[in-house]
N, CA, C and O of each residue as an XYZ file, in Angstrom:
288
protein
N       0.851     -1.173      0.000
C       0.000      0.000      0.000
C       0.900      1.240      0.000
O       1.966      1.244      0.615
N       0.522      2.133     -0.594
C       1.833      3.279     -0.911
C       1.262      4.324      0.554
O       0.380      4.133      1.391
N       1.690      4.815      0.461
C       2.333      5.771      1.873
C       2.314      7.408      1.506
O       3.351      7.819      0.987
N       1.313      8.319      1.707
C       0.796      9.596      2.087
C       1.770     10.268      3.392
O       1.684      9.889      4.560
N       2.540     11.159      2.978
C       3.061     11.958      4.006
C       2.254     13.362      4.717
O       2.239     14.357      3.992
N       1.625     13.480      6.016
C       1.147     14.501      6.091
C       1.847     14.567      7.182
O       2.688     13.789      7.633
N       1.149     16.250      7.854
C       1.839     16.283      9.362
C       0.970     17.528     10.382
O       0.601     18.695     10.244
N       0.935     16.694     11.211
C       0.145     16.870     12.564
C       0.564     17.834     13.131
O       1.715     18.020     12.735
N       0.101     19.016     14.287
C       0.400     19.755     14.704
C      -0.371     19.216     16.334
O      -1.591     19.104     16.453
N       0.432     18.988     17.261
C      -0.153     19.145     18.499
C       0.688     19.963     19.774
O       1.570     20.767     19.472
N       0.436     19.765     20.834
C       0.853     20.532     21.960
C       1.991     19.318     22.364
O       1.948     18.110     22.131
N       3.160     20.244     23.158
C       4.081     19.036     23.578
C       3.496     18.334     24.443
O       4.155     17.296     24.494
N       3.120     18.304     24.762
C       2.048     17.076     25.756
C       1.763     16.247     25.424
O       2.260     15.205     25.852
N       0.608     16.261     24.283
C       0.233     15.439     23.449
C       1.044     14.765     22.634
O       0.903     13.551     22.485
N       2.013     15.475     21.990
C       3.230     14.719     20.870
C       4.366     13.913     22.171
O       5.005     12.872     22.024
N       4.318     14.772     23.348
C       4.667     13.757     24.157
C       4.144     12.195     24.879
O       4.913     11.338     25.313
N       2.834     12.130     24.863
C       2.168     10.758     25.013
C       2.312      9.908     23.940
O       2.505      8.693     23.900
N       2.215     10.549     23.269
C       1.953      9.765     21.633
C       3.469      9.124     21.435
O       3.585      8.001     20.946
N       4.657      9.920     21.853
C       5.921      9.170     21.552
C       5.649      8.018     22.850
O       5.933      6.906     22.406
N       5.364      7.962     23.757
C       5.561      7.083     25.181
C       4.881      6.142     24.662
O       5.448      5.060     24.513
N       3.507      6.289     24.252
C       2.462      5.165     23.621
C       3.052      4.312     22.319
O       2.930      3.087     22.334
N       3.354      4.623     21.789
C       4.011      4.166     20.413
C       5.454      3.549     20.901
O       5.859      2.491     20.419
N       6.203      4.271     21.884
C       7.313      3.196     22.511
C       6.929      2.287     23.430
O       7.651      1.291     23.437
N       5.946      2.282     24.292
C       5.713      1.373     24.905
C       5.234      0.057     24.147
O       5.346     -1.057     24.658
N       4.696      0.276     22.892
C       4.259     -0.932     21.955
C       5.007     -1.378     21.260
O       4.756     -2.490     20.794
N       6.403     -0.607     20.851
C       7.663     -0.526     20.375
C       7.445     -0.311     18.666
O       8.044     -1.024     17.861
N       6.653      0.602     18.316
C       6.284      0.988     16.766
C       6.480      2.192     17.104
O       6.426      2.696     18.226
N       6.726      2.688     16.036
C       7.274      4.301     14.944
C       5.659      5.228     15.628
O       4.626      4.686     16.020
N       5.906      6.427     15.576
C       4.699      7.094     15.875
C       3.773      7.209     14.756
O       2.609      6.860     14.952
N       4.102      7.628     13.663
C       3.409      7.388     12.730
C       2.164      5.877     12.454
O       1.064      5.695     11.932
N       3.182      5.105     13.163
C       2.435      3.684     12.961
C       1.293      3.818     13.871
O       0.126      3.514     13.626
N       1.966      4.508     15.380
C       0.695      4.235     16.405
C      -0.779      5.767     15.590
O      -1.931      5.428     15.319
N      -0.554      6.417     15.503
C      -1.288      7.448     14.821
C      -1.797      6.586     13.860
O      -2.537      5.855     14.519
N      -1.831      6.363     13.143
C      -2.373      5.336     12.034
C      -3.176      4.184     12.440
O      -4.286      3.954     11.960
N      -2.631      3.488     13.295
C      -3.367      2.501     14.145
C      -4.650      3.270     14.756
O      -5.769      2.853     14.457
N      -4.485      4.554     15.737
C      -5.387      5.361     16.044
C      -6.911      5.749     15.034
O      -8.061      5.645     15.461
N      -6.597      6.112     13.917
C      -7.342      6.389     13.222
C      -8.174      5.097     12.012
O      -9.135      5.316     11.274
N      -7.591      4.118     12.132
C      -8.116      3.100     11.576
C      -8.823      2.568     13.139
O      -9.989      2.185     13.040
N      -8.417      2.538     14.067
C      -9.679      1.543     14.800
C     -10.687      2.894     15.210
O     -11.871      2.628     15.419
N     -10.278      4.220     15.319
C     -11.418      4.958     15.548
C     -12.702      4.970     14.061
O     -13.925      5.013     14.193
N     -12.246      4.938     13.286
C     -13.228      4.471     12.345
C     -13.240      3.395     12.187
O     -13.260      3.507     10.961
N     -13.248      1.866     12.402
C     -13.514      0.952     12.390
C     -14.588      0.624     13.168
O     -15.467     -0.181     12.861
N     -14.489      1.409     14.428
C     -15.914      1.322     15.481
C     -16.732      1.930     15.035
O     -17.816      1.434     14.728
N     -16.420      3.236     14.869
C     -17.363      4.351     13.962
C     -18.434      3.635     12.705
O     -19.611      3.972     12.576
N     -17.778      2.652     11.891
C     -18.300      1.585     10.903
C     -19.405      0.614     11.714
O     -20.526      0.280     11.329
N     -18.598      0.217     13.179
C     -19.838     -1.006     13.324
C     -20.752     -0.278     14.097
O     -21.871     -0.792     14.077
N     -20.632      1.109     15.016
C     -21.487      1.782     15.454
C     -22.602      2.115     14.419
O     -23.756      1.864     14.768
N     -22.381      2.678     13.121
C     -23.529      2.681     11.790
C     -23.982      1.415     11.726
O     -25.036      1.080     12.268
N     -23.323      0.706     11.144
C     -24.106     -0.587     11.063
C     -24.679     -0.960     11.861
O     -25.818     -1.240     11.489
N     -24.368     -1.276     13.637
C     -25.318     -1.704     14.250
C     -26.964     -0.686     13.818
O     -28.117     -1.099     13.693
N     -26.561      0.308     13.728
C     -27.675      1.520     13.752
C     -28.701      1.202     12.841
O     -29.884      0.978     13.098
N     -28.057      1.204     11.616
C     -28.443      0.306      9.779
C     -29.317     -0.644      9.918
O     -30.324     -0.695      9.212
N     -28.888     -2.006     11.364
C     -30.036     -2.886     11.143
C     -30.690     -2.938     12.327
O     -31.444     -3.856     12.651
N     -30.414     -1.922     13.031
C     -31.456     -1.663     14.095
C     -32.698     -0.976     13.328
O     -33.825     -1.438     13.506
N     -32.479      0.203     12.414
C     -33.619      0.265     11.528
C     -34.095     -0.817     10.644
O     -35.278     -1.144     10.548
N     -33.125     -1.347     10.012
C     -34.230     -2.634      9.293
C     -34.911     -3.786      9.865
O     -35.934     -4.353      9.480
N     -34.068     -4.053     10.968
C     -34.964     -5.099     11.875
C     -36.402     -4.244     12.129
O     -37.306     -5.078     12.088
N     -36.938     -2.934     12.369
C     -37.810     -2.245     13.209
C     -38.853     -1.665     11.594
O     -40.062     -1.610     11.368
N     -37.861     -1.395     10.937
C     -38.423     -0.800      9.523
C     -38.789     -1.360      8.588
O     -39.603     -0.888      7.794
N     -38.157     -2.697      8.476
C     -37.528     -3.034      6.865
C     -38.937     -3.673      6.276
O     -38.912     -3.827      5.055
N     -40.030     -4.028      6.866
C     -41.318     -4.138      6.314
C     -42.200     -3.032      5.940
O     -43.077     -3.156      5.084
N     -42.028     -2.228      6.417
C     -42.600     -0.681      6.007
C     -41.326     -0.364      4.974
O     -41.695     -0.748      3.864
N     -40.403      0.009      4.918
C     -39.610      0.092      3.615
C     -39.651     -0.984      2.263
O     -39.056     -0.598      1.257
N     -40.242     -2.135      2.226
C     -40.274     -3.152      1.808
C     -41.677     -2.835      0.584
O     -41.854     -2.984     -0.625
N     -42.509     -2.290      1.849
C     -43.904     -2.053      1.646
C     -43.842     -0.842      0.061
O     -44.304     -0.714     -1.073
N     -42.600      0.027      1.395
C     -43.305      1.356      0.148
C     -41.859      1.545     -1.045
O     -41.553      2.404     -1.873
N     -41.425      0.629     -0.720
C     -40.126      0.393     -2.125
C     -41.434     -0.476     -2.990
O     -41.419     -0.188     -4.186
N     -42.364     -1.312     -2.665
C     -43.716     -1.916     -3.630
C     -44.164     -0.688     -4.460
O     -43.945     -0.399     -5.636
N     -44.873     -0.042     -3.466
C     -45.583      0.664     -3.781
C     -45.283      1.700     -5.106
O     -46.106      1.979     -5.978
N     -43.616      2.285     -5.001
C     -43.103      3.283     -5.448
C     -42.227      2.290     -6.665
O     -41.522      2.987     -7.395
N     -42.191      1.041     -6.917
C     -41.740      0.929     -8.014
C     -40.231      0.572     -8.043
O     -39.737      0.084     -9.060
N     -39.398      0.848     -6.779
C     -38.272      0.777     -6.882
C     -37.611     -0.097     -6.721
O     -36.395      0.010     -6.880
């Protein structure tokens, strides 16, 4: 997978945890930042989806109904 260079701006505080966190796991910061943002949207994904068939379990016969009705 090819590799996007951008760059972050935080407070030394923060760029200071982030180096401790990323050494304590023993990966590059970049890696732990990356890791960060793939599992924060990865939950973000099953949080929708759960949502997705919480409406179709509750809906999906009334949508069913008027996807009939409307042809689609």
């Amino acid at each position: 997978m090819a590799k996007t260079q951008i760059n972050i701006r935080m407070d030394d505080e923060t760029a200071e945890m982030a180096r401790q966190a990323a050494a304590t796991r023993r990966i590059p910061v970049n890696e732990y930042v990356e890791q960060l943002i793939r599992d924060d949207n990865e939950h973000l994904r099953a949080v929708f989806m759960a949502a997705a068939q919480e409406v179709l379990d509750e809906y999906g016969d009334l949508i069913d109904e008027i996807e009939g009705e409307t042809g689609l």
